[in-house]
TITI-400524 format. One record per residue (C-alpha): residue in one letter; x, y, z; residue number from 0. Coordinates in steps of 0.5 Angstrom, whole numbers. Layout:
// TITI-400524
(atom 'A' (X Y Z) NUM)
...
This chain:
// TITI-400524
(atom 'X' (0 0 0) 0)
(atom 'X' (2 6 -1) 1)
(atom 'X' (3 11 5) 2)
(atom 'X' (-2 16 7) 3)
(atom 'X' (1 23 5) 4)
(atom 'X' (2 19 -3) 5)
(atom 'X' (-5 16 -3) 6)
(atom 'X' (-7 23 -1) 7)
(atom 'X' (-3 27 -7) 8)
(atom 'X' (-5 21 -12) 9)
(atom 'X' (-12 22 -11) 10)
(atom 'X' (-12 31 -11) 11)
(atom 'X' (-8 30 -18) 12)
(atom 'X' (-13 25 -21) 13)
(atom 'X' (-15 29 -28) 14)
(atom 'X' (-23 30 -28) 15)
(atom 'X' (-22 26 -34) 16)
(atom 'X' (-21 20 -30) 17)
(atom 'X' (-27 15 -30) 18)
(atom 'X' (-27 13 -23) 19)
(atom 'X' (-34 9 -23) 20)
(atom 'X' (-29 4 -26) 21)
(atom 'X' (-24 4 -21) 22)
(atom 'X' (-29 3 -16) 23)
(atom 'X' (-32 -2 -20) 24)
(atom 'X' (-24 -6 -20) 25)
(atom 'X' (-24 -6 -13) 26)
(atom 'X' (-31 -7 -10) 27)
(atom 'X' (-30 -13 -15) 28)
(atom 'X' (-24 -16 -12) 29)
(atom 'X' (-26 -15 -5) 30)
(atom 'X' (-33 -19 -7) 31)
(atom 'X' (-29 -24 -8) 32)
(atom 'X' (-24 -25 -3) 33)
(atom 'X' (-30 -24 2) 34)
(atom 'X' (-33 -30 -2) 35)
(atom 'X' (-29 -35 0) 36)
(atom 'X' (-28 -33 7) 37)
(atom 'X' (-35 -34 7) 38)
(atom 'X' (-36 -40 4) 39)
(atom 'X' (-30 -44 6) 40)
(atom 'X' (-32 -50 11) 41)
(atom 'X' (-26 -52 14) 42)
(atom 'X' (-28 -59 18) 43)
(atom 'X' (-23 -65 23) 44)
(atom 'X' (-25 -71 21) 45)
(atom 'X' (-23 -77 27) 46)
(atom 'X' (-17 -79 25) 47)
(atom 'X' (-15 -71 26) 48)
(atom 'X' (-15 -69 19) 49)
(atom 'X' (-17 -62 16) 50)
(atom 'X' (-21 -61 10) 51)
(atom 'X' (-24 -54 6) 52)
(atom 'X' (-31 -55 4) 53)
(atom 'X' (-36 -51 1) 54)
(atom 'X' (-41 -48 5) 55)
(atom 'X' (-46 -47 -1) 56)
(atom 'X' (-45 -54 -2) 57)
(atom 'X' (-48 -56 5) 58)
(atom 'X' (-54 -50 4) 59)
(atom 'X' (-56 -52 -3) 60)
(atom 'X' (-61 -46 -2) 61)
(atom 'X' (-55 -40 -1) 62)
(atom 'X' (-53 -42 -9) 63)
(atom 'X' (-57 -37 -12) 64)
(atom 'X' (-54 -32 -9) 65)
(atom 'X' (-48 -33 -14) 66)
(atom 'X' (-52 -29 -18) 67)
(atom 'X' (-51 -23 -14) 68)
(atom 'X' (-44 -25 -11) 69)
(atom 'X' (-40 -29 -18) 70)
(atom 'X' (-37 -22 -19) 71)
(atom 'X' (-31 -24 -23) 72)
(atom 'X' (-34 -22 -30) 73)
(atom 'X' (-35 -14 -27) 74)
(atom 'X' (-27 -14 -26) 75)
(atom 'X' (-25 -18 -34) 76)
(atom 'X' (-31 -12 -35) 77)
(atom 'X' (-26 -6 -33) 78)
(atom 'X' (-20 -10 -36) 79)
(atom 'X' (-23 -9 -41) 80)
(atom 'X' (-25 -2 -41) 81)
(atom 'X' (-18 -1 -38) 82)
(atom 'X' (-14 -5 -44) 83)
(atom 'X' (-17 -1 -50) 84)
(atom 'X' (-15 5 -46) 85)
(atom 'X' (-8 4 -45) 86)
(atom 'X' (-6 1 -52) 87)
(atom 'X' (-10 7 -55) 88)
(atom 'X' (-5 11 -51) 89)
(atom 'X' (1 8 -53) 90)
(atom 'X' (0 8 -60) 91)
(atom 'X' (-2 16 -60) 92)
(atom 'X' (4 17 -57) 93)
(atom 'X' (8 11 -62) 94)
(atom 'X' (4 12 -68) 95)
(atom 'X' (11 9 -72) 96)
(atom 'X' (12 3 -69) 97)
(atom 'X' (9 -3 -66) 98)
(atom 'X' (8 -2 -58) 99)
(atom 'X' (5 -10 -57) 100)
(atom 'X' (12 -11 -52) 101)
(atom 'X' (12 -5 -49) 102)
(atom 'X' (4 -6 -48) 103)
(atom 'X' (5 -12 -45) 104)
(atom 'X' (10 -10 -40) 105)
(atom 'X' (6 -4 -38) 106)
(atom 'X' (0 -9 -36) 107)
(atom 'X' (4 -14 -33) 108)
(atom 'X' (8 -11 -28) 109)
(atom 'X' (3 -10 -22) 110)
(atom 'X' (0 -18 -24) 111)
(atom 'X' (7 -21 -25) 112)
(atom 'X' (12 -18 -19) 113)
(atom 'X' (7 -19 -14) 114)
(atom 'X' (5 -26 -17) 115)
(atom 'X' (13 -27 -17) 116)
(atom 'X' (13 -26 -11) 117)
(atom 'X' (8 -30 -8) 118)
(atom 'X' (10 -36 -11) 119)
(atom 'X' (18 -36 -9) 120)
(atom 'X' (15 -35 -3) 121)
(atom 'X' (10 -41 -2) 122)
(atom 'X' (15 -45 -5) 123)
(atom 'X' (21 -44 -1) 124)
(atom 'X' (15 -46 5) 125)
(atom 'X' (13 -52 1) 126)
(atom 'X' (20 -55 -1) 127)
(atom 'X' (23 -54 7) 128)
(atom 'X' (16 -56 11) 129)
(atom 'X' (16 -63 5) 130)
(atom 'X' (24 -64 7) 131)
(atom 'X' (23 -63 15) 132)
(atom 'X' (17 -68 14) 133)
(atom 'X' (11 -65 14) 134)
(atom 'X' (5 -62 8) 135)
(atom 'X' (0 -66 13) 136)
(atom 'X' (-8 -65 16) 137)
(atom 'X' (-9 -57 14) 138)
(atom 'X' (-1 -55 13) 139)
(atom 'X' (-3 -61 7) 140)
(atom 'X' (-10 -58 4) 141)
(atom 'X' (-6 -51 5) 142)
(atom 'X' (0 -53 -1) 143)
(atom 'X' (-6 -55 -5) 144)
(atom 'X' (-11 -49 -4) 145)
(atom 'X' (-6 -43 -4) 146)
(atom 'X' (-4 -44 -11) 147)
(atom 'X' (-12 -45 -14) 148)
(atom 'X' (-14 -37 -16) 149)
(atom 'X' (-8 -36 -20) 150)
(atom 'X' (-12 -38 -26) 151)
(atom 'X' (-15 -31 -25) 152)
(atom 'X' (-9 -29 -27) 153)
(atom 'X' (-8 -35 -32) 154)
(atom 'X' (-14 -32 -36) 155)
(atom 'X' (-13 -24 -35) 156)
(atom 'X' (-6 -25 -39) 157)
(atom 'X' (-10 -28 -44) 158)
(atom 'X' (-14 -22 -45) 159)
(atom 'X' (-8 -17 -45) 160)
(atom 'X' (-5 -22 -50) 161)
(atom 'X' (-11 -22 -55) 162)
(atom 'X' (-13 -15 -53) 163)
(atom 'X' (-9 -11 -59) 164)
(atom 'X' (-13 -16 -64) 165)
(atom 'X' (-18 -16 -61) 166)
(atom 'X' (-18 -9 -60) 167)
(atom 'X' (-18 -8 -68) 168)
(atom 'X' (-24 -13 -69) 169)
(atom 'X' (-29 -9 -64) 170)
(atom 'X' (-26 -2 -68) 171)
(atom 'X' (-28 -6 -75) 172)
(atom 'X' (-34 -9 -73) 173)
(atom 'X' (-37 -6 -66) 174)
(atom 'X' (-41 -11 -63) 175)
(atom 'X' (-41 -16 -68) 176)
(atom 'X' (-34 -18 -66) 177)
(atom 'X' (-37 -19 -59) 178)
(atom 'X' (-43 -24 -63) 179)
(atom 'X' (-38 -27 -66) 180)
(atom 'X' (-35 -29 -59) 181)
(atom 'X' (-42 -30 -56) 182)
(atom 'X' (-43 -35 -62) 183)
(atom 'X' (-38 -38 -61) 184)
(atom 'X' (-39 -40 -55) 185)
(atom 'X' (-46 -42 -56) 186)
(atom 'X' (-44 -47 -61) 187)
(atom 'X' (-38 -49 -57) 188)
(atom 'X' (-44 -51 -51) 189)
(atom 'X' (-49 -54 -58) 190)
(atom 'X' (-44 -58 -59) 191)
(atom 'X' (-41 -60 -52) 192)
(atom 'X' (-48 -62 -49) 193)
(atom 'X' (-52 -63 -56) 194)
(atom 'X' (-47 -67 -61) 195)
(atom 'X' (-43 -70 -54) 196)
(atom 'X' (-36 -67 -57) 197)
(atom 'X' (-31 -68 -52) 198)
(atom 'X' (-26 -63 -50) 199)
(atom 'X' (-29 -58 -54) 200)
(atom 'X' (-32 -55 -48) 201)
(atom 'X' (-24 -52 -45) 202)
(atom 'X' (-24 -47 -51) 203)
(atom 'X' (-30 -43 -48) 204)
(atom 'X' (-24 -41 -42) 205)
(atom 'X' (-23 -37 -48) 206)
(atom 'X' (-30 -34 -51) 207)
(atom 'X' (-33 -34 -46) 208)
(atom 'X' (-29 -29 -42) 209)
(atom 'X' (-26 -25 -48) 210)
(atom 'X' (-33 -24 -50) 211)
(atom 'X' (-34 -20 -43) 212)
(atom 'X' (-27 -18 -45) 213)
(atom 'X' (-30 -14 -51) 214)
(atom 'X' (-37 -11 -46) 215)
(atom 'X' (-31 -7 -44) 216)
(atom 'X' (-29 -5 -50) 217)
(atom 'X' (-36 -3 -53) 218)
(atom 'X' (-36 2 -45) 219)
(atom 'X' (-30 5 -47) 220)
(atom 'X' (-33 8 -54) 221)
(atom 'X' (-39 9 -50) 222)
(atom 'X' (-44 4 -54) 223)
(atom 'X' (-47 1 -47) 224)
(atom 'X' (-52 5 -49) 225)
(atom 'X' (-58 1 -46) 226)
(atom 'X' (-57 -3 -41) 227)
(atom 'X' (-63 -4 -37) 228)
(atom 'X' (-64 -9 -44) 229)
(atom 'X' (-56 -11 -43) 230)
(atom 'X' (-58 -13 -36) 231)
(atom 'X' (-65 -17 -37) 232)
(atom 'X' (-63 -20 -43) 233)
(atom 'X' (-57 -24 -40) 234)
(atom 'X' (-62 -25 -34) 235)
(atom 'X' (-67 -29 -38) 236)
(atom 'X' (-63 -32 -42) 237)
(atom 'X' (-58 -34 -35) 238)
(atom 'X' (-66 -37 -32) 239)
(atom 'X' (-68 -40 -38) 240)
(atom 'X' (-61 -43 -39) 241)
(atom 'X' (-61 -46 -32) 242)
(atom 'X' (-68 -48 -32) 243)
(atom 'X' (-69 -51 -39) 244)
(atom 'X' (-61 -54 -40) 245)
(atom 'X' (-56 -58 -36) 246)
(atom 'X' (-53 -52 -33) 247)
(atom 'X' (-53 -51 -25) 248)
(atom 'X' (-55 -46 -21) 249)
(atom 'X' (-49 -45 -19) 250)
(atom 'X' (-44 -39 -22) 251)
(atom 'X' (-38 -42 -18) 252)
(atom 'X' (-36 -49 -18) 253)
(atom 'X' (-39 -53 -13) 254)
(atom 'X' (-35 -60 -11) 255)
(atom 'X' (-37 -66 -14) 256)
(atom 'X' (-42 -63 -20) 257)
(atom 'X' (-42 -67 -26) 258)
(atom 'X' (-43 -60 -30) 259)
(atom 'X' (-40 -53 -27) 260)
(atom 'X' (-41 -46 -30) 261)
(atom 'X' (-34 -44 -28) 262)
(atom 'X' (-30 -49 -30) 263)
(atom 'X' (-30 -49 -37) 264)
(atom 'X' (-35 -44 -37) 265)
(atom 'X' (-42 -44 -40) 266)
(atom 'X' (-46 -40 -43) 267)
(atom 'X' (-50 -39 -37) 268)
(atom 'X' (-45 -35 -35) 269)
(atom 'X' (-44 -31 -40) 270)
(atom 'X' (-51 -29 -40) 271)
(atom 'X' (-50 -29 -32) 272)
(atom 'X' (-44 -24 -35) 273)
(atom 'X' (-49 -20 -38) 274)
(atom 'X' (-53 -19 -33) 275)
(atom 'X' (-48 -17 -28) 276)
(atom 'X' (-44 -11 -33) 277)
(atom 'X' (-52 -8 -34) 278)
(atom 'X' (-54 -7 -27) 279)
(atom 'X' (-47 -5 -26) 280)
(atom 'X' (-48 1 -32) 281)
(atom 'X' (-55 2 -29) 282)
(atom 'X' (-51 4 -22) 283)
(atom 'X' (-46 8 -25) 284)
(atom 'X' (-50 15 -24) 285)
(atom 'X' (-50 14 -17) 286)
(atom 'X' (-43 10 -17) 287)
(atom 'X' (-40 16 -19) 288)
(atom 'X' (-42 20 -15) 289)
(atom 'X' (-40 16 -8) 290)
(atom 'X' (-33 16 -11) 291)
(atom 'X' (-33 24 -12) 292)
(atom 'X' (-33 24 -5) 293)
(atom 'X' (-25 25 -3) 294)
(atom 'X' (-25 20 3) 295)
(atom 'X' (-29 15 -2) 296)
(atom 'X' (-23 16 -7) 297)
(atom 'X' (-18 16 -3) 298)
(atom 'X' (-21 10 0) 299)
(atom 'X' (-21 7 -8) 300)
(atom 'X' (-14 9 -9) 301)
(atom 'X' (-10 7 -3) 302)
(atom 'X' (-16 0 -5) 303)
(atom 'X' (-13 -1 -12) 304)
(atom 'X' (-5 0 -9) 305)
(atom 'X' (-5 -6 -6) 306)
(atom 'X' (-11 -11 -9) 307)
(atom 'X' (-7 -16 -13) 308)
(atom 'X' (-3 -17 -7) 309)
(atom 'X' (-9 -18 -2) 310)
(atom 'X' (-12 -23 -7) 311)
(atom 'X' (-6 -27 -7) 312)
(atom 'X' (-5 -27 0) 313)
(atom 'X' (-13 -27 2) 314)
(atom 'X' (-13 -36 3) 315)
(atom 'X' (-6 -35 6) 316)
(atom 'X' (-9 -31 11) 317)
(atom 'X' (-16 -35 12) 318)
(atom 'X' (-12 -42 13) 319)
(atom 'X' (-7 -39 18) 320)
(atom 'X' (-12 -37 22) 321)
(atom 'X' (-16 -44 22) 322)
(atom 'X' (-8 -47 23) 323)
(atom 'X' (-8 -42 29) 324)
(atom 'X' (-15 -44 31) 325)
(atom 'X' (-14 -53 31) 326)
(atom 'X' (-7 -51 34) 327)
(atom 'X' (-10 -48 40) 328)
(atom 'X' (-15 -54 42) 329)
(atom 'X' (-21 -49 39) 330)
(atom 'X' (-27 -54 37) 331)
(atom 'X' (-29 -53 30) 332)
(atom 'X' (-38 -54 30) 333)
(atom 'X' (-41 -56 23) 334)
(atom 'X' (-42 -51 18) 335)
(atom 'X' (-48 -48 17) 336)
(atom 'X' (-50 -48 24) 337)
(atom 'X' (-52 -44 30) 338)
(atom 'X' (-44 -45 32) 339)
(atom 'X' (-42 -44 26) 340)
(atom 'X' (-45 -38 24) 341)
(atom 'X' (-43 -35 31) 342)
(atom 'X' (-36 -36 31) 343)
(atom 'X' (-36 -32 23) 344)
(atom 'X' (-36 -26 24) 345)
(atom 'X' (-30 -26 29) 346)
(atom 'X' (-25 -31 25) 347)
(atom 'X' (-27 -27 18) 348)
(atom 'X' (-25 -21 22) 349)
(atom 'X' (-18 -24 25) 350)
(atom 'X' (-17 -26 17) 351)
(atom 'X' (-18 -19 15) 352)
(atom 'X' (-13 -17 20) 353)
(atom 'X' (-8 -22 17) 354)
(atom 'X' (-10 -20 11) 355)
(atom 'X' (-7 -13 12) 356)
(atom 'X' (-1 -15 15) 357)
(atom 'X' (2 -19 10) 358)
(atom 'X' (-1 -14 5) 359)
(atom 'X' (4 -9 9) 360)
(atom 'X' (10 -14 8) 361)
(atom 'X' (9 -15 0) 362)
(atom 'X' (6 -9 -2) 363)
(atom 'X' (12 -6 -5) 364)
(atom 'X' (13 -11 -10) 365)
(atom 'X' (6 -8 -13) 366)
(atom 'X' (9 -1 -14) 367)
(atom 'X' (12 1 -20) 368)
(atom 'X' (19 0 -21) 369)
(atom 'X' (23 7 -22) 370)
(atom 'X' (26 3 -28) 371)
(atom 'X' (20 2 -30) 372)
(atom 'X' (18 9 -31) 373)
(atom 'X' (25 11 -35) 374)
(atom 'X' (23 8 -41) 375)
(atom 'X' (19 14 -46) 376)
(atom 'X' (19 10 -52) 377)
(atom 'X' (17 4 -54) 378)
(atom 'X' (23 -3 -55) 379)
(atom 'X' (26 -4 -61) 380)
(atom 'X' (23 -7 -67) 381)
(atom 'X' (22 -15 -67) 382)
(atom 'X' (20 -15 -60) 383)
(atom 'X' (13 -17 -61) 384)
(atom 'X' (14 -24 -61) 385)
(atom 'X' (18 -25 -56) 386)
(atom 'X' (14 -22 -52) 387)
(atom 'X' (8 -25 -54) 388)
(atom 'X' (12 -31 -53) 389)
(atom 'X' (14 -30 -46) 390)
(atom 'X' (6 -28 -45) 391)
(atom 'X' (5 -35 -47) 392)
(atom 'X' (10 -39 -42) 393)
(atom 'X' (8 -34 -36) 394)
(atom 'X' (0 -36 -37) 395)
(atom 'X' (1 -43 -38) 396)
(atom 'X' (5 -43 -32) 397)
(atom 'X' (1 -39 -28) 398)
(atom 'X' (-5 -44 -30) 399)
(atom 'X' (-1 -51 -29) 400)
(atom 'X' (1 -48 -22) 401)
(atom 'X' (-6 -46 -21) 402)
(atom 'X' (-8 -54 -22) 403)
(atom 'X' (-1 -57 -19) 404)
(atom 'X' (-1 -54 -12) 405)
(atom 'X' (6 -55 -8) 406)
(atom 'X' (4 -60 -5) 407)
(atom 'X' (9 -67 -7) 408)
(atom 'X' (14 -62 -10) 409)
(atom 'X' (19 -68 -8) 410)
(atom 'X' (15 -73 -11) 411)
(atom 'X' (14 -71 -17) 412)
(atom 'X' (7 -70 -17) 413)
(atom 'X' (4 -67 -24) 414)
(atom 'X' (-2 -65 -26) 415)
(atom 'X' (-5 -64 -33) 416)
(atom 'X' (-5 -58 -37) 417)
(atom 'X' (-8 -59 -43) 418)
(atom 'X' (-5 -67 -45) 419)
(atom 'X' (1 -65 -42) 420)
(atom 'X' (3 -66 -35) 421)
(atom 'X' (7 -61 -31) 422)
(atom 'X' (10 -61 -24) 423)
(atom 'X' (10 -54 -20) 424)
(atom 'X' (17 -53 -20) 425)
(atom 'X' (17 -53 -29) 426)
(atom 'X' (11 -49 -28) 427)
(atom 'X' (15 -44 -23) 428)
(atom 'X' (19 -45 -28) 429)
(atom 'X' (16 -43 -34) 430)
(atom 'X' (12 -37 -30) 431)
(atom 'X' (19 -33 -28) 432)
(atom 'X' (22 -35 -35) 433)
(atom 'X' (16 -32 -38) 434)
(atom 'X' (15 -25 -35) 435)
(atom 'X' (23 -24 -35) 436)
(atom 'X' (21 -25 -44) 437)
(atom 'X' (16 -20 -43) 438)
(atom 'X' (20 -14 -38) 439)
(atom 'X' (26 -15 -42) 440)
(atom 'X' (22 -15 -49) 441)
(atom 'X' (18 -8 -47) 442)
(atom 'X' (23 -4 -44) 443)
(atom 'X' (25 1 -49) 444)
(atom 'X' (30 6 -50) 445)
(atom 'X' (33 10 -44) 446)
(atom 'X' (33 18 -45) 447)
(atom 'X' (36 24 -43) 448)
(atom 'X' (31 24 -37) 449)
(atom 'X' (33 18 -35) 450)
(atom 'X' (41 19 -34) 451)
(atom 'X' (41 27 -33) 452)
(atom 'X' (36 26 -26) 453)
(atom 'X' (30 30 -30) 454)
(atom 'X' (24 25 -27) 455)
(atom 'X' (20 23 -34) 456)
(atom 'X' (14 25 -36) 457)
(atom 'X' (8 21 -33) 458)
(atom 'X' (5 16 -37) 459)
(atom 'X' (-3 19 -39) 460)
C-alpha cells in the first residue's frame, strides 16, 4: 500500500477526465470475491484429525442462487476491458510509428506478475522446507493444494492482455459484431458439448466466454453501452432459461462433485450471467459516480487499488493461518451452516481481515511500479513482439499449471495435467518466471535524457 500522504497526493491530482466508477468497479469486485471465499469455505476435522475445506454452498444448496449477485469476476474481466483499450490507444497515439505490443504487455503486467513472482517464491520456499522436514499433512497439506488455485484468474487476465490488441482492431471494425461472434462461438462450443457429446471441445469457452465479457469492456469505452437495463434483462433471461430449461447448474461458482460447472469450463450461462452483472453495474454508474467523487471515498479506492493483487494473492493464506491457529489452539470447529458456526464467522473473517492487512503490508511493495519502470519513454526496438508474445505464453501456462498442481508433492514429482500435457509445480514456476523476464526485457524501451540526467520523466496518461 502506498503510504498516507501519496494516496492523498495520488487522489488530489487525479485528472477530471478519469472514469473513476470504473476503478471502484475493479476494487468492490476483487473484494467481493476475497469476502466469498472467506464465507463459503467449510474447513472441518475428521476422526483421524484430519482437516478438509469444504463449501458452504454445498452444505445449503438453497445459498446458491446468491451467486448470482456475489460471482462478480465478469465485472473485473469487464473493467479489464475498459482499461486495456484505453492503454493501447494511449500507446499507439504516442508511438504511431511503430509496433508497442511489448511495450503494452510489459506495462499491464508488472503490477500482476511482480506480486504473482512473489507469492509463488515464497509458498514454494515454504513447500519444498515443510516436505523435506517431513510434513504437508492435515490442513498444512490442504493449504499447499489451495493457495495456489485462484492463480487461474490471472492464467485468464494474461489471455485478455494478450489478444487485446487484435481484438481491439475487430471491435473498432465491426463493434458489437465482434462480440457476437464470441457469444456465437461460445453458443456453439455448448451446442456441441451438450448437444452432439463433442468431447473437449468445451476447454475452449476458457477463451470465448471471457473475452466476450473482454470485448463489453471495449464496447464501454467507446460509449456503445447505451441500453443497459436491455443488456441486463437479457443475460437475466437467458442465464434463468439457461439453467431452467438445459443442463446447467445454479450455481455460477464450482461446487464439489458437480458433473456440469459453470465456471470450469465456462458455460454459456455464465456469459449470460455475465451480461447481467455488467447491465445492472452500468444502471448504478450515475450514482457510483457520484459516491466515488467524495474525497474520503476516493482516497479510499485509490489506496484499494494499490494493493488489490496483493491482497488477492494472500487472502487464502490468511484464512488458513487463522483456521491452522484456531486447530493449533485446541478450539473445536462446529459444523458448517449451524448455530455454531455462523456465530464463530464474523470474529474469525475478522482476524483473517486482520491478517490479510499484514501480509499486504510486508508485500506490498512488489505491487509498485519500479522506478525503472518509468524511464522508458519509447517503445522497444523492432522484432520484440513475439518475444513478448512468447513470454506471455509460457508465464499463462505456468501460471495455470501452477493453479492446478498446487505445492503439494514437490518432492514426489506430483504433476497434473495441462491440456494433455503433465507439469510439476517446479516447471510450472519455471515457466512463469522465464515467461515474464521475456515480457520485461521485450517491452523495455530505450532510456532518455531524463533518465540519465536525473530530470523525472513525463508520466504516462
Amino acid at each position: 500500500m502506498t503510504t498516507t500522504t501519496s494516496v492523498r497526493a495520488l487522489a488530489e491530482s487525479t485528472p477530471d477526465t478519469r472514469d473513476r466508477y470504473v476503478d471502484l468497479l475493479r476494487v468492490a469486485s476483487l473484494a467481493t470475491v476475497v469476502g466469498g471465499h472467506w464465507l463459503m469455505a467449510a474447513v472441518t476435522t475428521g476422526d483421524g484429525g484430519g482437516a478438509s475445506v469444504g463449501n458452504l454452498l454445498a452444505v445449503v444448496p438453497e445459498l446458491q442462487v446468491l451467486t448470482w449477485l456475489l460471482q462478480v469476476m465478469p465485472v473485473f474481466f469487464f473493467v479489464g476491458g475498459f482499461s486495456h483499450a484505453l492503454s493501447y490507444r494511449s500507446l499507439s497515439r504516442r508511438h504511431p510509428e511503430r509496433s508497442v505490443y511489448a511495450a503494452f504487455l510489459r506495462g499491464r503486467l508488472q503490477r500482476l506478475l511482480g506480486p504473482t513472482t512473489v507469492f509463488v517464491l515464497v509458498w514454494g520456499a515454504l513447500a519444498l522446507a515443510v516436505q523435506l522436514l517431513g510434513g504437508g499433512g492435515g490442513l498444512t497439506g490442504v493449504a499447499l493444494r489451495l493457495v495456489t488455485q485462484p492463480l487461474w484468474f490471472i492464467g485468464i487476465y494474461l489471455v485478455m492482455v494478450a489478444f487485446t490488441p487484435p481484438l481491439l482492431r475487430l471491435h473498432e471494425r465491426w463493434g458489437w459484431g465482434a462480440f457476437g461472434a464470441l457469444a456465437g462461438a461460445a453458443a456453439l462450443v455448448d451446442l456441441l458439448r451438450f448437444g452432439a457429446g463433442v468431447p473437449y471441445l468445451e476447454f475452449l469457452n476458457f477463451a470465448f466466454v471471457w473475452l466476450a465479457v473482454h470485448q463489453l469492456g471495449f464496447l464501454r469505452a467507446d460509449g456503445m453501452l447505451t441500453r443497459p437495463v436491455v443488456l441486463a434483462a437479457a443475460g437475466l433471461a437467458g442465464a434463468v432459461a439457461l439453467v431452467a430449461l438445459g443442463p446447467y447448474p445454479l450455481s455460477m461458482v464450482g461446487m464439489p462433485g458437480e458433473k456440469v460447472s459453470n465456471m470450469a469450463p465456462p458455460t454459456l450461462a455464465l456469459l449470460c450471467h455475465g451480461l447481467w452483472l455488467v447491465g445492472a453495474v452500468e444502471l448504478l454508474r450515475g450514482p457510483g459516480g457520484r459516491l466515488v467523487r467524495r474525497a474520503r471515498v476516493w482516497r479510499a479506492v485509490v489506496a484499494a487499488n494499490g494493493v488489490a493483487m496483493t491482497a488477492f494473492l494472500w487472502h487464502l493464506t490468511a484464512m488458513l493461518a487463522v483456521y491452522g491457529a484456531l486447530l493449533a489452539a485446541g478450539v473445536t470447529l462446529p459444523e458448517p451452516a449451524g448455530g455454531a458456526w455462523w456465530a464463530q464467522t464474523p470474529p474469525r473473517i475478522a482476524a483473517v481481515a486482520v491478517l490479510t492487512g499484514l501480509l499486504v503490508a510486508v508485500f506490498r511493495r512488489f505491487e509498485r511500479p519500479s522506478a525503472a519502470s518509468a524511464v522508458s519513454a519509447g517503445p522497444p526496438p523492432p522484432g520484440t513482439g513475439p518475444v513478448a508474445a512468447t513470454g506471455i505464453a509460457l508465464s499463462l501456462f505456468g501460471v495455470l499449471g501452477l493453479s492446478m498442481v498446487g505445492f503439494g508433492g514437490l518432492l514426489e514429482g506430483h504433476s497434473a495435467t495441462l491440456i494433455a500435457v503433465p507439469v510439476t509445480a517446479p516447471v510450472a514456476v519455471a515457466m512463469t518466471l522465464g515467461g515474464w523476464l521475456l515480457v520485461a526485457r521485450a517491452g523495455r524501451g530505450a532510456r532518455t535524457g531524463a533518465a540519465t540526467t536525473g530530470r523525472k520523466p513525463t508520466p504516462a496518461p
